[in-house]
N, C-alpha and C positions, 0 to 999 in steps of 0.2 A: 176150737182150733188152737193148736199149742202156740206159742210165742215161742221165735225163733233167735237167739242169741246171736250178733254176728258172727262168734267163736265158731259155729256151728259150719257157716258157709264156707269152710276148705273142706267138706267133705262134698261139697256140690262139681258139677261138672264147670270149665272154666269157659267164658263167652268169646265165640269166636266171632269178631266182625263181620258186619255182611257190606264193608265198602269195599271188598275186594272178593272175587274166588279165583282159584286157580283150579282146572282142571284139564289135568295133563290127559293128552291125545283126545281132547271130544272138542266136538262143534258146538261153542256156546256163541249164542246172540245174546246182546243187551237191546233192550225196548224199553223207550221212556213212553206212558202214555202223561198228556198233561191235562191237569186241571179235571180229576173227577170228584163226582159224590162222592163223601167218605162214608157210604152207610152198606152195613153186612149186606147185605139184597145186591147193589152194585156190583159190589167187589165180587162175591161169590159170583155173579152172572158173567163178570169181566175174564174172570179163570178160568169159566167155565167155558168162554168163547174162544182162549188161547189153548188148550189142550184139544179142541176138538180139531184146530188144525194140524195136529199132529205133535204139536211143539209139549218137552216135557218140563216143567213149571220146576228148576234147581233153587229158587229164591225169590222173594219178593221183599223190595224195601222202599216202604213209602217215605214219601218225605216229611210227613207228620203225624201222629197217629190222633192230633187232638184235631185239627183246624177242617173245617166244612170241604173244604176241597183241596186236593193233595196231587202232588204225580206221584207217578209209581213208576218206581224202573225194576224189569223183570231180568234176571237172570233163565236162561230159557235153553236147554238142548234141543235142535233144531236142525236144519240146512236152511236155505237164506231163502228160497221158494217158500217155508213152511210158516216161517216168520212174515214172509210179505204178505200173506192170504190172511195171518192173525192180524195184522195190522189193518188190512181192509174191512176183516169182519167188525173188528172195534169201529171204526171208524163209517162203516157202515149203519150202525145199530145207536150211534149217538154216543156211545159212552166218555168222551172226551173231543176237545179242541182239534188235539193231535196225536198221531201215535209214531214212533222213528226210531229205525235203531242204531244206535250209536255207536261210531265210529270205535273200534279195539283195536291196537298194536298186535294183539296176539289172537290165535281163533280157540286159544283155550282159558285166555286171560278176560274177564269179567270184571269189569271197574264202573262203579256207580258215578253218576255223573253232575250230582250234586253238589254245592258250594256255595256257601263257607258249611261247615260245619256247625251247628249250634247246639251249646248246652246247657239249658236253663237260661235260656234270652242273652246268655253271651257266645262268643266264636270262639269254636275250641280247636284245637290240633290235637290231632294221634302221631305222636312220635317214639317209633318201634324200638325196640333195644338195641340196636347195632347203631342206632346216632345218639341216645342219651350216653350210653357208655362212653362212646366216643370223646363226648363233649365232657365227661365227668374227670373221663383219664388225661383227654389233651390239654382240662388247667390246670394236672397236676405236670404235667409233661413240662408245659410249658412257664408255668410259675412257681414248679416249686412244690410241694406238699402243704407246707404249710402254710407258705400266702396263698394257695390255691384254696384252702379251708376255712382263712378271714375273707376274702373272695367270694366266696360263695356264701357263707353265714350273712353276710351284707346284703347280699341280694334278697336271699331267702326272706331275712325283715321286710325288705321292700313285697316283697310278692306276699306274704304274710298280711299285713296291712292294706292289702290291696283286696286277698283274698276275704277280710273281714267286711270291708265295707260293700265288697260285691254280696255275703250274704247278710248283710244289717237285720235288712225287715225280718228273715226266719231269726236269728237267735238274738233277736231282742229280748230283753226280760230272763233271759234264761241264766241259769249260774255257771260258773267259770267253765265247770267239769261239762254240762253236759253241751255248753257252748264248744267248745274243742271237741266232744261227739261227734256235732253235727259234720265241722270240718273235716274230722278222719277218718267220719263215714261216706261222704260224697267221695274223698279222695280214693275210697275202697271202691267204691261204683265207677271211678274213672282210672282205674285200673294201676296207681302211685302204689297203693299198700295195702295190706290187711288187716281192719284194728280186732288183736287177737287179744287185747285185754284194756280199758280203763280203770280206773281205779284212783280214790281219794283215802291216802294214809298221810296220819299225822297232817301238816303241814305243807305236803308235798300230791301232785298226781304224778301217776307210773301210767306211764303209754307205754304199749309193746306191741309193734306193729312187725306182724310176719312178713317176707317179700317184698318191704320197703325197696323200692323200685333205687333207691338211690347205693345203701348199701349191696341190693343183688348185682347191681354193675359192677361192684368189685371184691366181690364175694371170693374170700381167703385169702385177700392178695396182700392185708396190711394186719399188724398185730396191735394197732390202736383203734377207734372210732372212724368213721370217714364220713356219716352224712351232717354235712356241717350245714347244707342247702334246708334239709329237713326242720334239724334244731331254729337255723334260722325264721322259718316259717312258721312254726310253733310259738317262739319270740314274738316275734309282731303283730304277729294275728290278735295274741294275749293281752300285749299292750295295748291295741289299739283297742279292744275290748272294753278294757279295765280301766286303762289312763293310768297304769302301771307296769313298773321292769319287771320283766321274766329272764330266768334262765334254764333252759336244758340241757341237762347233762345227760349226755348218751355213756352208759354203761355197759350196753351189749350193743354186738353190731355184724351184720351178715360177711362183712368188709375182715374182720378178726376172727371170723369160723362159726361167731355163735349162730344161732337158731333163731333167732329172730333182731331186731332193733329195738333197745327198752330205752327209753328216755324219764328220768327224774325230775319235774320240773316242777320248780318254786320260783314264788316273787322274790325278787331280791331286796333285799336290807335298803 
């Protein structure tokens, strides 16, 4: 089996969430059943008991894929008679607690009904790009360009340092470069950026992260650097690593036209 390169993963298809579907003009139900066996034989018997009442199976997402018992909420095309009789059949045959379908604004809109979020034993938020932009452009709006940029660099340290000690135990022992790996590969898995290149020259690492989530909010709009939040992050994490100063200096950035976000970063003097 080949080893796969991150570089490789922008020619993959990109992951659409299953906390939400939208599908214009059809009858979707949502149906949480609670607390079943997590083992293949169940599950398959449980869809197997939802399709026969006629209902056509658009998604499933459990709320764990490790832990011995899980609910499951189904996204499901149906009418409300077809959903009631699968709900019976489940609940007839033992397969769970309970089975109920939840309450939707809309009869095309499909919202999983799970909370909080968790990722990796912390709570996480998904927030879409119409509110990070938002929030990227209104502290420049509002303070300015450039304290908008010592502003957020500041923070970024903070979240940086935070982000280190949330993962201690994996990049313990590890060295500087592949320690910042790890970071700018989870951050790729939770959808921030792409790490399209690391690399150890001279004295220095070169990060070059495609679609950095911070520069793509304002992509062509400035003819200097912009993610000042990122550099931050980068900072801190390092220090806090190391027990020494970083700096990043962004050299390219999606914000000034170019093609990805490269960052130079060395200990400082």
């Amino acid at each position: 089996m080949p080893l796969v390169y991150s570089a490789s993963f922008k020619h993959v298809k990109p992951y659409k969430t299953s906390c939400l579907g939208y599908f214009p003009g059809r009858s979707v139900k949502v149906v949480l059943v609670r607390d079943v066996k997590n083992t293949h034989e169940n599950l398959s018997e449980l869809n197997r008991l939802i399709v026969a009442e006629d209902c056509r199976i658009l998604n499933i997402v459990p709320s764990s894929l490790k832990d011995p018992f899980i609910d499951l909420c189904y996204f499901l095309e149906c009418d409300s008679d077809a959903a009631r009789r699968a709900i019976e059949a489940i609940e007839k045959f033992g397969f769970s607690k309970s089975a109920t379908i939840v309450d939707s604004p809309l009869d095309d809109l499909a919202l999983i009904p799970f909370f909080p979020l968790i990722v990796a034993g912390r709570r996480a938020i998904i927030m879409r790009e119409p509110m990070y932009r938002g929030l990227f452009r209104g502290f420049r709006k509002r303070l300015g360009v450039g304290a908008a940029k010592v502003f957020l660099r500041l923070v970024g340290v903070d979240v940086g340092r935070e982000a280190y000690e949330a993962l201690s135990e994996i990049v313990r022992g590890l060295d500087v470069v592949d320690a910042l790996k790890v970071l700018l590969m989870i951050g790729q898995s939770l959808g921030f950026c792409y790490l399209e290149e690391l690399k150890l020259e001279d004295d220095a690492i070169i990060a070059s992260l495609a679609e950095n989530w911070e520069g793509a909010a304002m992509r062509n709009e400035y003819n200097s650097p912009q993610c000042s939040f990122t550099k931050g992050v980068i900072e801190g994490y390092l220090e806090t690593a190391t027990g020494e100063r970083w700096d990043a200096e962004e050299v390219e950035c999606l914000a000034m036209g170019s093609e990805r976000c490269t960052f130079i970063i060395q200990r400082q003097a």
